[in-house]
C-alpha positions in Angstrom: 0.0 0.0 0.0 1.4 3.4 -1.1 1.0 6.1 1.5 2.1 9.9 0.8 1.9 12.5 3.0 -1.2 15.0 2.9 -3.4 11.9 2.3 -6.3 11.3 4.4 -8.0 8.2 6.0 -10.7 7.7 8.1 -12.3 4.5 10.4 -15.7 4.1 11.7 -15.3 4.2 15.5 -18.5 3.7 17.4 -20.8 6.3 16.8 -18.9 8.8 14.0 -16.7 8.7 11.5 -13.0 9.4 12.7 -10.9 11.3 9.8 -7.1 11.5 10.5 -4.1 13.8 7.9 -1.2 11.7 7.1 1.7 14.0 8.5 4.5 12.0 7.8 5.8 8.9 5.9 9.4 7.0 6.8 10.5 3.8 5.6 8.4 1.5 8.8 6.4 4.3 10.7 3.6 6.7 9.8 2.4 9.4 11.7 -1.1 10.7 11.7 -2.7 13.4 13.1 -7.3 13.6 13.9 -8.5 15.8 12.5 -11.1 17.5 14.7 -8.4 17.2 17.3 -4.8 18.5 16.5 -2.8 17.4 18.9 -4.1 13.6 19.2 -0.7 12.1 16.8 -0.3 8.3 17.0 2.1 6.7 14.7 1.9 3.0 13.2 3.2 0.8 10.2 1.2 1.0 6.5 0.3 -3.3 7.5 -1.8 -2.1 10.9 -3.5 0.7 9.4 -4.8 -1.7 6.5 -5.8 -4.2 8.8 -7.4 -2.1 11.4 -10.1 -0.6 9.0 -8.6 2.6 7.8 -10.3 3.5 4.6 -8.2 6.5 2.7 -10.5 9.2 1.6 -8.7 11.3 0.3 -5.1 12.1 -1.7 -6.2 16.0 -1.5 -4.6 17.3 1.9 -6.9 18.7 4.2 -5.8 22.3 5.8 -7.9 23.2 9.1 -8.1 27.1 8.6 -9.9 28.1 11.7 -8.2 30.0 13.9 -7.6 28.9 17.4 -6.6 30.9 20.9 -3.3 28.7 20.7 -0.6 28.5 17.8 1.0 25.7 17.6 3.1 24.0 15.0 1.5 20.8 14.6 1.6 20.8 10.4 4.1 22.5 8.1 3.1 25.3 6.1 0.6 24.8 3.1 2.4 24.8 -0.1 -0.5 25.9 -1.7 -3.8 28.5 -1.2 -5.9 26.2 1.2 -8.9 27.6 -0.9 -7.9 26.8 -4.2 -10.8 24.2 -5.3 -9.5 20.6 -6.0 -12.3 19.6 -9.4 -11.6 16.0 -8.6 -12.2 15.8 -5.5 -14.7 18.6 -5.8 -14.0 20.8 -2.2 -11.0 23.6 -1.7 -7.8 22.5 0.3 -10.2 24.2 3.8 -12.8 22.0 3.7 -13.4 18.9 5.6 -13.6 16.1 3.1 -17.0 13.7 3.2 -17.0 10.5 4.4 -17.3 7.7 1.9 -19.0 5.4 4.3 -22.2 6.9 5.6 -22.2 7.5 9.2 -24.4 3.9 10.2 -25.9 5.5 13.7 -27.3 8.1 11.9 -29.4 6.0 9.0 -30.6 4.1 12.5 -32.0 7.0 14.3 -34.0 8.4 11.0 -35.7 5.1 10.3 -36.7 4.5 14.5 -37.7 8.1 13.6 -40.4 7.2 10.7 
């Protein structure tokens, strides 16, 4: 499996959908980072993240523009405009990619619902 840095992956984990940036690729480790939380990092080997469920959904990187109280130097500088629209994968650089698998909680609660 070919990993590059800036890709992202996500697993189903309980009840959402966990998304997480590829920061950094060596010869045995990978390091990712969640994105909705910027300082969560784990690091594991391209064999555990296949078997573990990680889907990759997309090559495009993701750029979290918001601004927070804190600055901290979690990811290196953008190379490019984080708003400069991607056509294949149809969202800029600044917006959260969707989920390929549906959320499965959520398709639950809407048919109890009915």
């Amino acid at each position: 499996m070919d990993i590059i840095t800036g890709e992202i992956y996500g697993k189903q984990s309980g009840s959402r959908f966990v998304m997480y940036n590829v920061l950094k690729v060596s010869k045995n480790v990978i390091t990712l980072q969640n994105i909705d939380n910027p300082l969560s990092l784990f690091e594991t080997t391209s064999a555990k993240l296949q078997t573990s469920g990680y889907v990759r959904i997309s090559q495009t990187p993701y750029i979290n523009t918001a601004s927070t109280g804190k600055k901290r130097k979690s990811i290196r500088k953008p190379t490019r405009c984080p708003y400069t629209m991607d056509f294949l994968e149809d969202r800029a650089d600044s917006q959260r990619p969707a989920p390929l698998i549906p959320d499965l909680f959520s398709s639950i609660t809407t048919t109890n619902a009915s």
